[in-house]
C-alpha positions as CSV (number, residue, x, y, z in Angstrom):
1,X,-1.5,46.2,51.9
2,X,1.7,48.3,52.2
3,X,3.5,48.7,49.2
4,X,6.7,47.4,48.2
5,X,10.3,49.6,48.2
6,X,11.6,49.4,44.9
7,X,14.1,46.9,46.0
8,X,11.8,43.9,46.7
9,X,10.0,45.5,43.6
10,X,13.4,44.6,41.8
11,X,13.8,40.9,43.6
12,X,10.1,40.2,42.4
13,X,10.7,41.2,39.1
14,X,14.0,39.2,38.4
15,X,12.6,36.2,39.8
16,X,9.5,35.9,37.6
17,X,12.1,36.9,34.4
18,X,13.8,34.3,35.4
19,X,10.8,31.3,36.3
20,X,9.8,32.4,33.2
21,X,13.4,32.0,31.1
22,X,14.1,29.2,32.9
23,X,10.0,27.1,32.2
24,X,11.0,28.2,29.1
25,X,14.6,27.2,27.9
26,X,15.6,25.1,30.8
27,X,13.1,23.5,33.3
28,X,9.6,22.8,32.2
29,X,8.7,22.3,35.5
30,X,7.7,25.3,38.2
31,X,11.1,24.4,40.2
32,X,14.4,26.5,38.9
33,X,17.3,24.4,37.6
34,X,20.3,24.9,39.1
35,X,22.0,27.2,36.7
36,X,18.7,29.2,37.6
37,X,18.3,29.2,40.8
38,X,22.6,30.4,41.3
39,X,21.6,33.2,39.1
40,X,18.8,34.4,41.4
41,X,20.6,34.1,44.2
42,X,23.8,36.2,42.4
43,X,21.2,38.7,41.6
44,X,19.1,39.2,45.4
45,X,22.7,39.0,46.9
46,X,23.7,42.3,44.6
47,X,20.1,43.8,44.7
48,X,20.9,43.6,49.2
49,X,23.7,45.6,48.7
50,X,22.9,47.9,46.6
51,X,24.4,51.3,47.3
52,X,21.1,53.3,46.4
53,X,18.9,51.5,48.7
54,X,15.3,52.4,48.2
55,X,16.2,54.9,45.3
56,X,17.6,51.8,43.1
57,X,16.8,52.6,39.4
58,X,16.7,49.8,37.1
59,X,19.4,48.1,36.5
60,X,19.7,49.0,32.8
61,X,20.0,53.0,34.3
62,X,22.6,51.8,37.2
63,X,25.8,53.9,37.3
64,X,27.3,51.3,39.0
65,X,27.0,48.0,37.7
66,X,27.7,45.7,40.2
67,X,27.8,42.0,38.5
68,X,30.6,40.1,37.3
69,X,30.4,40.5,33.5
70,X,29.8,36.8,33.0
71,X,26.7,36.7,35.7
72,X,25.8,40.5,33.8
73,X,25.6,38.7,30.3
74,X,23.5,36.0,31.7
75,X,20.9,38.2,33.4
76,X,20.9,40.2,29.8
77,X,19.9,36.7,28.1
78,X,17.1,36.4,30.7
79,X,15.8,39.7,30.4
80,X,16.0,39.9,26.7
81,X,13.9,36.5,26.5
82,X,11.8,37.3,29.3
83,X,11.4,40.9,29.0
84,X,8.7,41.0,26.2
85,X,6.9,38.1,28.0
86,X,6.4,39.6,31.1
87,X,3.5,41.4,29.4
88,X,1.7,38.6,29.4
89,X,2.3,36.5,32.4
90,X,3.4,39.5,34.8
91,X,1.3,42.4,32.7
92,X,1.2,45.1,36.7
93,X,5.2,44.2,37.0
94,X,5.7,44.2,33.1
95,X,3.9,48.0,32.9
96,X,5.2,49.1,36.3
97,X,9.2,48.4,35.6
98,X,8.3,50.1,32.1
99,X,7.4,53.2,34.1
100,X,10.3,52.9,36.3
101,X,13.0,53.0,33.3
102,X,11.4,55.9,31.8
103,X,12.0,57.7,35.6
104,X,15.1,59.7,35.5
105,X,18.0,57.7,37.8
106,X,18.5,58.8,41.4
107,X,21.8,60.8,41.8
């Protein structure tokens, strides 16, 4: 199995924080509500054009944030909720972002 570029690394990642958010706070069910589901598709439409391509760093060590400040304050809620979680549902993508936000951001 080839691995993944950081980018679809990234796509995974939001997408389980927000499953998770949304099971949680919204949506019992596996489906994402709507609210949900628009904020997945905000986020893989600004993760596809993202400047740094495979050299993305996380998006908390971005130089350039590239959301809207309302869409930005909503994927803050769902990573603050889901964040600590992840270690539990998601423990290899929970430990591997943690490694990737200790990583020094690519210039």
């Amino acid at each position: 199995m080839a691995a993944k570029n950081s980018l679809h690394r990234e796509r995974d990642t939001i997408e389980k924080m927000i499953r998770l958010y949304c099971r949680s706070k919204h949506h019992p069910e596996q489906a994402l509500c709507r609210e949900c589901r628009d904020l997945f598709s905000y986020a893989s439409e600004r993760l596809g054009k993202c400047r740094f391509g495979s050299k993305k760093p996380t998006c908390g060590q971005c130089t350039v944030h590239c959301y809207k400040p309302a869409m930005r304050e909503k994927v803050r809620m769902v990573m603050r909720y889901a964040g600590p979680r992840m270690i539990f549902t998601h423990p290899v993508d929970a430990i591997r972002h943690l490694i990737q936000t200790r990583r020094p951001p690519a210039q």
